[in-house]
N, CA, C and O of each residue as an XYZ file, in Angstrom:
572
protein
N      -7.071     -2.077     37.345
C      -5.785     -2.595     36.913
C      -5.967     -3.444     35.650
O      -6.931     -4.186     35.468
N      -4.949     -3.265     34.792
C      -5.212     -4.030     33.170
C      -4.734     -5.663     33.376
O      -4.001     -6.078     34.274
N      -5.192     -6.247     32.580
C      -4.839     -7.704     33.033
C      -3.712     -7.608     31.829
O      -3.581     -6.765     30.942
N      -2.728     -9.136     32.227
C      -1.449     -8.846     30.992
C      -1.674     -8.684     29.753
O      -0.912     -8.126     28.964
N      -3.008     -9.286     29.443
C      -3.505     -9.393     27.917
C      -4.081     -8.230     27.480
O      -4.418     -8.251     26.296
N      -4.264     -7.359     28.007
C      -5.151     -5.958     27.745
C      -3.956     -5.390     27.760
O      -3.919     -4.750     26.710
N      -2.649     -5.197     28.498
C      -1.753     -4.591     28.319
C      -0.868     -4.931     26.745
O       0.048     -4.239     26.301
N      -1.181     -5.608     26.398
C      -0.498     -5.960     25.574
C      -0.900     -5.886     23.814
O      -0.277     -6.115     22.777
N      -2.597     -5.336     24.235
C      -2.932     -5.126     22.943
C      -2.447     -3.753     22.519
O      -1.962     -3.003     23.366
N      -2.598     -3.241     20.743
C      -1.894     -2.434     20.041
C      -2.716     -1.057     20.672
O      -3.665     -1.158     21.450
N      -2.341     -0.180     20.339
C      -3.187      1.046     20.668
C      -4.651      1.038     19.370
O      -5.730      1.629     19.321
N      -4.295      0.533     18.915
C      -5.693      0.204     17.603
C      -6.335     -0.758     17.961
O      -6.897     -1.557     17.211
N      -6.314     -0.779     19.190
C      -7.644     -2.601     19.324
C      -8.688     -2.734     18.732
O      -9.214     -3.713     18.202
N      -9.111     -1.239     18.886
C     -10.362     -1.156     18.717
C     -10.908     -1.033     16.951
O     -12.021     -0.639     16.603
N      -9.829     -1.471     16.054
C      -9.622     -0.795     15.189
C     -10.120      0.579     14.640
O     -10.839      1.338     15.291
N      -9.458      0.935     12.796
C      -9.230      1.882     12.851
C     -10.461      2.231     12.021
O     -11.184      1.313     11.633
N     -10.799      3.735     11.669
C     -11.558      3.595      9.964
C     -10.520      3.950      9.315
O      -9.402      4.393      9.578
N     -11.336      3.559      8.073
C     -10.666      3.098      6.705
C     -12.186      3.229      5.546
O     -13.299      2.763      5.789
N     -11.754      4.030      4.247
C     -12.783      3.466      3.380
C     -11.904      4.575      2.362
O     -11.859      5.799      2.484
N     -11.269      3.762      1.384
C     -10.466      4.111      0.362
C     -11.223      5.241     -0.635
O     -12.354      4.908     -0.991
N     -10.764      6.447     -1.089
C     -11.964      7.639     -1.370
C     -11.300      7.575     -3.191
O     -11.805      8.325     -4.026
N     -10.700      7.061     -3.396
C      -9.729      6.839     -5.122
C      -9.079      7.809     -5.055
O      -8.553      7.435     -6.103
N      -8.640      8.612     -4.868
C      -8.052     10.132     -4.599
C      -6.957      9.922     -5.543
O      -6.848     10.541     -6.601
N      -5.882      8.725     -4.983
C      -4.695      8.550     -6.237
C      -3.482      8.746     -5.827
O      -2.476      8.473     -6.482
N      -3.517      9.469     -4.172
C      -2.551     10.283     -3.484
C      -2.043      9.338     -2.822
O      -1.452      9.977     -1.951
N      -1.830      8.169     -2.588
C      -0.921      7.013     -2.445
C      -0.103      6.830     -3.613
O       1.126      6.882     -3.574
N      -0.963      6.556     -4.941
C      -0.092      6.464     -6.182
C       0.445      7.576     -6.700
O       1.038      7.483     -7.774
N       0.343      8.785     -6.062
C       0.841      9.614     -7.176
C       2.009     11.166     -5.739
O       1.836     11.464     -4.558
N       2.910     11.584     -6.682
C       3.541     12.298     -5.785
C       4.844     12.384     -5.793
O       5.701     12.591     -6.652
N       4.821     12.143     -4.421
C       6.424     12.342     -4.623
C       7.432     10.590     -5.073
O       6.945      9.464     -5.180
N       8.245     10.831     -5.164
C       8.918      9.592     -5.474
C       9.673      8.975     -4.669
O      10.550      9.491     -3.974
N       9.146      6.955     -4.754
C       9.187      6.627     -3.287
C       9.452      4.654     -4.501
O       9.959      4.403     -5.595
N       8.799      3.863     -3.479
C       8.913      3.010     -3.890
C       7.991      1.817     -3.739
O       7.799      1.338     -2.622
N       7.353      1.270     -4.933
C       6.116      0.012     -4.727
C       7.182     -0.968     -4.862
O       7.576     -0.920     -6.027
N       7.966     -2.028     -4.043
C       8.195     -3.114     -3.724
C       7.247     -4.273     -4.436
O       6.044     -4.306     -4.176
N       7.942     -5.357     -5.479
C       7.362     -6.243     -5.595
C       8.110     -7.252     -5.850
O       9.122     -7.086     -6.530
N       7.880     -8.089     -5.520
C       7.962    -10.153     -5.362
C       7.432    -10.490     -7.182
O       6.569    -10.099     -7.968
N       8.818    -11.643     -7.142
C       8.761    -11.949     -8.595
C       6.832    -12.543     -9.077
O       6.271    -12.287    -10.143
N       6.331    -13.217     -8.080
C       4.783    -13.406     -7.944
C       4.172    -12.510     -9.155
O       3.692    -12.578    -10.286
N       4.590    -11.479     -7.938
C       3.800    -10.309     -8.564
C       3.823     -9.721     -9.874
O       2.873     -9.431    -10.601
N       5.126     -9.582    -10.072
C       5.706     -9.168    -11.408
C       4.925    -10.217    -12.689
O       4.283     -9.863    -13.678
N       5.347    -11.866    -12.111
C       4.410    -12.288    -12.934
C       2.843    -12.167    -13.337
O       2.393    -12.336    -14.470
N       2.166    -11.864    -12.265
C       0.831    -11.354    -12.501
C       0.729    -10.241    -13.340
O       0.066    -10.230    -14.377
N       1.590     -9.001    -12.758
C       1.388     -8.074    -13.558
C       1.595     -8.093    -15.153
O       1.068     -7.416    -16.036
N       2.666     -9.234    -15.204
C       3.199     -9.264    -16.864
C       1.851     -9.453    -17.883
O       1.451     -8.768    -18.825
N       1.190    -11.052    -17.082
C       0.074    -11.969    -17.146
C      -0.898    -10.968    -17.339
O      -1.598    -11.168    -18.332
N      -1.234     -9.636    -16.494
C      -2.239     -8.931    -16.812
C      -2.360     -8.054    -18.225
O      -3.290     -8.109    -19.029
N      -1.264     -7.299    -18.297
C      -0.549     -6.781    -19.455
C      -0.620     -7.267    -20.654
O      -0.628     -6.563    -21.664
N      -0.701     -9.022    -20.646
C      -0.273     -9.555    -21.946
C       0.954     -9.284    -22.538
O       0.965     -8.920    -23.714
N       2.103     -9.416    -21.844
C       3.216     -9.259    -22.134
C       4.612     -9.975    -21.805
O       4.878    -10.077    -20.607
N       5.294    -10.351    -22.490
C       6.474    -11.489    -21.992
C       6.942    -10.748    -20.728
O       6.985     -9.520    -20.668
N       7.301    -11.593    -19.694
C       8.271    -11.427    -18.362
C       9.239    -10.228    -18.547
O       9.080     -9.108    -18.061
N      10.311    -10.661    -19.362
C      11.507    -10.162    -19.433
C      11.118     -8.745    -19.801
O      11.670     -7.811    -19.219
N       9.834     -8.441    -21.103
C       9.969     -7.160    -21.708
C       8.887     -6.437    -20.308
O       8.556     -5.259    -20.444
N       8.550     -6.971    -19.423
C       7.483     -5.871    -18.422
C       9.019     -5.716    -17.639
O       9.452     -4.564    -17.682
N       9.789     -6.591    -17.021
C      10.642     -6.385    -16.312
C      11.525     -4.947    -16.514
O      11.838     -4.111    -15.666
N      11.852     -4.997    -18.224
C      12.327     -4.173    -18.872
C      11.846     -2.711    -19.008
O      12.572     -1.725    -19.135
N      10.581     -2.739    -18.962
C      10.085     -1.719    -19.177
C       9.219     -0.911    -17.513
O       9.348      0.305    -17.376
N       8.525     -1.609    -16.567
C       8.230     -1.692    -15.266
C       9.021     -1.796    -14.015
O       8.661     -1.246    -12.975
N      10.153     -2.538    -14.129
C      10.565     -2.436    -12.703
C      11.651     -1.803    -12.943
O      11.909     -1.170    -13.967
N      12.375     -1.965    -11.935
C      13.828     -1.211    -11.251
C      14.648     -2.173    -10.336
O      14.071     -3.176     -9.914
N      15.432     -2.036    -10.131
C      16.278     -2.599     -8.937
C      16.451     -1.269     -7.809
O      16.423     -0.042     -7.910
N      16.605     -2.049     -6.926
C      16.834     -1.109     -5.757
C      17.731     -2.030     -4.660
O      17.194     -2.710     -3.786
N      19.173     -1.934     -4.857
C      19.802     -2.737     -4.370
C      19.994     -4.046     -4.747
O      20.642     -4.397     -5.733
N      19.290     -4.959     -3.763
C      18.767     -6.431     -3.955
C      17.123     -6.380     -3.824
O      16.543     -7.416     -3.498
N      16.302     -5.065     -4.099
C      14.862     -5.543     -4.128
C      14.566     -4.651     -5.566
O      15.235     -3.808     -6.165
N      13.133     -5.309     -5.828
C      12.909     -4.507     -7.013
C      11.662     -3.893     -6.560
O      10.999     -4.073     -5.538
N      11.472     -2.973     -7.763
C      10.526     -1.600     -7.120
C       9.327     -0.988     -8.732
O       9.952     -0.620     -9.727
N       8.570     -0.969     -8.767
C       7.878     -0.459    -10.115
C       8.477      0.489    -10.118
O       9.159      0.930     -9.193
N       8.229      1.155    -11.654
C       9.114      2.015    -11.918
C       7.887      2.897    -11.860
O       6.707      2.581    -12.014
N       8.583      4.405    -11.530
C       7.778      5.875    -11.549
C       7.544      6.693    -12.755
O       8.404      6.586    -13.629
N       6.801      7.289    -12.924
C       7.208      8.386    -14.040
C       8.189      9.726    -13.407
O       8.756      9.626    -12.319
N       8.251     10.590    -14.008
C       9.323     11.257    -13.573
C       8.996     12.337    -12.267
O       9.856     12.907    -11.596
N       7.382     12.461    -12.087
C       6.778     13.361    -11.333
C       6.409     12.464     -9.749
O       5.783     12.891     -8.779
N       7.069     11.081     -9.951
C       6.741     10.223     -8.843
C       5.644      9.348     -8.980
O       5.707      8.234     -8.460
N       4.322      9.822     -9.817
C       3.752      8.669     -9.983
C       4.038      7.429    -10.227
O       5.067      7.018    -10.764
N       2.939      6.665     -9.755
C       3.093      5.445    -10.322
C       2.981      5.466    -11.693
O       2.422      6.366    -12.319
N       3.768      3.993    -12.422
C       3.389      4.400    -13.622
C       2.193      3.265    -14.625
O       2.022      3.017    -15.819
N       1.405      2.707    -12.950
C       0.232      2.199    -13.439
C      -1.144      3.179    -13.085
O      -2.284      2.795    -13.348
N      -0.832      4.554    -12.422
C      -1.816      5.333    -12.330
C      -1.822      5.922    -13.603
O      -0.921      6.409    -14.286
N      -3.622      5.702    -13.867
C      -3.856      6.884    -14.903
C      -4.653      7.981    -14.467
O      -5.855      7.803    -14.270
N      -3.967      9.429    -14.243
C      -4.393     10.537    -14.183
C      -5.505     10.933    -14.745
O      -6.064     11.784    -14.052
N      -6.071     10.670    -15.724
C      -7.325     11.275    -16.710
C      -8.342     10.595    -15.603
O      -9.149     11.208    -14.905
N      -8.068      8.985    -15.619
C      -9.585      8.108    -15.095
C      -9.576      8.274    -13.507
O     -10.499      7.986    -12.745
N      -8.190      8.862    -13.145
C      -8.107      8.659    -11.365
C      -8.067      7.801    -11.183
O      -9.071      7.631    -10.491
N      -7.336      6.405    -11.320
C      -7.554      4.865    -10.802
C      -6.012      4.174    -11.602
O      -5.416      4.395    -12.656
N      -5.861      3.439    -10.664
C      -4.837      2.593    -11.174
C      -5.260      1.376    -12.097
O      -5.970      0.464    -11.675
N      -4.668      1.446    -13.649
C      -5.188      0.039    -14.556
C      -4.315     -1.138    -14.160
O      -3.923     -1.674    -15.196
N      -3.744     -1.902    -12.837
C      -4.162     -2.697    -12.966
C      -4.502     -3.134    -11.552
O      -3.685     -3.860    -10.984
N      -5.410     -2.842    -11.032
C      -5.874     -2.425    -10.061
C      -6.191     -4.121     -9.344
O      -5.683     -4.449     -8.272
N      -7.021     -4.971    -10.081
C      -6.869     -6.277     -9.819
C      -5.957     -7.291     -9.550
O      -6.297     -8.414     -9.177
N      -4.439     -6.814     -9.784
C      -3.370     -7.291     -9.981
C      -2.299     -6.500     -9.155
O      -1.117     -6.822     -9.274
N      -2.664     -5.487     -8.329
C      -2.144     -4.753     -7.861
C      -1.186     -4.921     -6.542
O      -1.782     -4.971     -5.465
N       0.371     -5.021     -6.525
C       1.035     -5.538     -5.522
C       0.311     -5.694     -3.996
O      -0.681     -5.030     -3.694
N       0.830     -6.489     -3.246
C       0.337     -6.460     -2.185
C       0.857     -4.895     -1.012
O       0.311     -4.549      0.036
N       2.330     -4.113     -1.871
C       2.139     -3.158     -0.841
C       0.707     -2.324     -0.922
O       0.087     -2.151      0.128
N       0.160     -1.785     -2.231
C      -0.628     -1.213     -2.439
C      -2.018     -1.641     -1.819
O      -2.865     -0.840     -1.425
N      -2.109     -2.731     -1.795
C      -3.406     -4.013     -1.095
C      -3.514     -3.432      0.214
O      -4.602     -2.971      0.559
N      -2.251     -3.382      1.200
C      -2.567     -3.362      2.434
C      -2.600     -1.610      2.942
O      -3.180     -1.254      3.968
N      -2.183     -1.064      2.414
C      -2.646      0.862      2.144
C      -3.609      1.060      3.106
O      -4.651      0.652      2.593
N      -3.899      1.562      4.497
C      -3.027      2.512      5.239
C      -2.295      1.428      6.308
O      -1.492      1.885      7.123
N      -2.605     -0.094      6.284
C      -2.449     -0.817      7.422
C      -0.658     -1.027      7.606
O      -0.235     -2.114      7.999
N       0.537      0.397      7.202
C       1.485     -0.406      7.385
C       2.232     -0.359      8.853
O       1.764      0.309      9.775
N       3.094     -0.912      8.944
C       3.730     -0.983     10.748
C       4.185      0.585     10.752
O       4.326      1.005     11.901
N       4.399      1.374      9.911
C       5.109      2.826      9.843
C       4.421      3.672      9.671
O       5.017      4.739      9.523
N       2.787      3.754      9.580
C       1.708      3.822      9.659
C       0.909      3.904     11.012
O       0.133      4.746     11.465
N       1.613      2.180     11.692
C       0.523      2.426     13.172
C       1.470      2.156     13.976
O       1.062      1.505     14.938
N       2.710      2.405     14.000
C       3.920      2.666     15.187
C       3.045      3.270     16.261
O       2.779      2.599     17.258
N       2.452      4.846     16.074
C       1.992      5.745     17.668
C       0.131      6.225     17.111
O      -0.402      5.764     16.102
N      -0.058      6.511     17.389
C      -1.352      6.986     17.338
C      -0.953      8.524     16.447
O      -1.662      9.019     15.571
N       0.299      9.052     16.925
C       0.742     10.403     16.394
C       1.042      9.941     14.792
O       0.789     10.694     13.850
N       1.484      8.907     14.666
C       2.140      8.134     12.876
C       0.394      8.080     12.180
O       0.059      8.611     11.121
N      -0.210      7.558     12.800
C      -1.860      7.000     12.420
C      -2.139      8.849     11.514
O      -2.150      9.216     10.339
N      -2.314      9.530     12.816
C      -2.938     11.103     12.721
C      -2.259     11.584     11.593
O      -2.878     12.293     10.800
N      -0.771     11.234     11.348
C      -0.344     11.483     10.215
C      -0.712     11.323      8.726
O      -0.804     12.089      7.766
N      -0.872     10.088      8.927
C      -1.708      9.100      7.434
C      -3.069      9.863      7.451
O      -3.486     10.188      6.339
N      -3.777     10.179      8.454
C      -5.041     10.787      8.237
C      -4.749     12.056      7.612
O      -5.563     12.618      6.879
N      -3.526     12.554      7.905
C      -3.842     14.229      7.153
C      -3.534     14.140      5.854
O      -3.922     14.966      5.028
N      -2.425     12.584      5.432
C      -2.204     12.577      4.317
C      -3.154     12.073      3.466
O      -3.302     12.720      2.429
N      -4.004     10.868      3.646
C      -4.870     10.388      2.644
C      -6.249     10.088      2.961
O      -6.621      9.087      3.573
N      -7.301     11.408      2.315
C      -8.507     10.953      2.929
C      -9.332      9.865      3.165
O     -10.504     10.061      3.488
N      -9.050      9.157      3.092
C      -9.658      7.700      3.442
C      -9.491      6.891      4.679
O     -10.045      5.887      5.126
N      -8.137      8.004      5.241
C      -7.491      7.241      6.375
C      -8.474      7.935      7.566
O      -8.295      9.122      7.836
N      -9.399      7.245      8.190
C     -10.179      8.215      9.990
C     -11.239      7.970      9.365
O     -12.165      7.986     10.175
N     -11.760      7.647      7.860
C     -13.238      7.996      7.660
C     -13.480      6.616      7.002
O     -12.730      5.879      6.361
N     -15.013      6.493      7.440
C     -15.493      5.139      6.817
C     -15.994      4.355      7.976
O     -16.323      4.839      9.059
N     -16.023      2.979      7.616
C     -16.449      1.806      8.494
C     -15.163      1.200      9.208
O     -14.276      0.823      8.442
N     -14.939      1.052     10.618
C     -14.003      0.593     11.393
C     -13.304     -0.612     10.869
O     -14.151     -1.451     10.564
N     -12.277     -0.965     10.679
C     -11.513     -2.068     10.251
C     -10.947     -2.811     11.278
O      -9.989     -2.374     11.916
N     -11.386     -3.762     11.471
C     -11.098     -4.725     12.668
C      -9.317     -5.143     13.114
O      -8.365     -5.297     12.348
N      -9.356     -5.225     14.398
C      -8.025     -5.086     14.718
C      -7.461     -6.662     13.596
O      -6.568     -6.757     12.754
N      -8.183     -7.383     13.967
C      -7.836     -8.827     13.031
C      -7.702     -8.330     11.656
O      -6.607     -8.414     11.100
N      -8.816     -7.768     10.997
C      -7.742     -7.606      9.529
C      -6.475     -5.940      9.547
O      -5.882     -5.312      8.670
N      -6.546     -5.877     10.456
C      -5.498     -4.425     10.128
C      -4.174     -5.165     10.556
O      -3.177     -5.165      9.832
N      -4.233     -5.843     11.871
C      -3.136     -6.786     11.787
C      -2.401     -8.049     10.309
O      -1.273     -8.100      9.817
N      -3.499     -8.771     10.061
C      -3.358     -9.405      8.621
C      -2.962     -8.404      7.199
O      -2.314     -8.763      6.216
N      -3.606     -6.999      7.472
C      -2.828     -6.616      6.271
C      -1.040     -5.907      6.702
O      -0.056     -5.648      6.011
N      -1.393     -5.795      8.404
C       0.242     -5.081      8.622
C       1.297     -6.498      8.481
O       2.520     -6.393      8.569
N       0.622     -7.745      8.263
C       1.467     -8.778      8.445
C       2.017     -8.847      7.085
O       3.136     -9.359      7.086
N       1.521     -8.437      5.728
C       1.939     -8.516      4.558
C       3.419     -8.306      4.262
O       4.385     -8.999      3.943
N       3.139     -6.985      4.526
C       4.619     -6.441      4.342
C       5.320     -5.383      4.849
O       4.567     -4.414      4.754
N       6.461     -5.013      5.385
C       7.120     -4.394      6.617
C       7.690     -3.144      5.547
O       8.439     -3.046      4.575
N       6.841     -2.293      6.376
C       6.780     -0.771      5.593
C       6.834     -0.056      6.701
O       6.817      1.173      6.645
């Protein structure tokens, strides 16, 4: 018989693997949306070397009441560069992108998980990611 506390852990206790392969197939595709916090925007401007207003202008979007980087027209991101395979500003890079595969829409069932695995190779392979940080990165942001 499970005690209440064993009942109550996620189906990932044990955590998951994880080991990011650069593939690009998070950043690139179909067209969707990177969510970012004015924070961020400022970093990104800060990384850029570029006034606020003109990255705003040229990088984000509105989406309602949230804002969203802007895509190129094929869905990429439009901080992926295709030639190098890697996103330039990769150091500066929103926190949705940070927490990539750990989101709640992600590890809803074990069947959502199996999903992310067929979509991005990095997701099932690698070194196990502890239930403590897969929780800390699903705590980021509600995806």
């Amino acid at each position: 018989m499970m005690s209440p506390t064993e009942s109550k852990k996620p189906w990932y206790h044990e955590g998951l693997p994880f080991a990011c392969q650069g593939c690009g197939g998070c950043c690139t595709g179909e067209p969707g949306y990177v969510w970012v916090e004015p924070e961020e925007i400022f970093a990104l401007a800060r990384r850029l070397k570029i006034d606020l207003a003109e990255f705003e202008q040229k990088y984000v979007r509105r989406e309602g009441r949230r804002l969203s980087l802007c895509e190129h027209s094929n869905g990429d991101c439009v901080f992926y560069d295709n030639e190098k395979t890697c996103c330039t500003v990769y150091e500066d890079r929103p926190r949705q992108c940070r927490t990539w595969p750990f989101w709640a829409s992600n590890l809803r069932t074990p069947e959502d998980w199996e999903q992310t695995c067929r979509e991005c190779p990095g997701a099932g392979t690698g070194p196990t990611v502890s239930l403590e940080e897969i929780q800390r990165r699903r705590g980021v942001i509600q995806i």
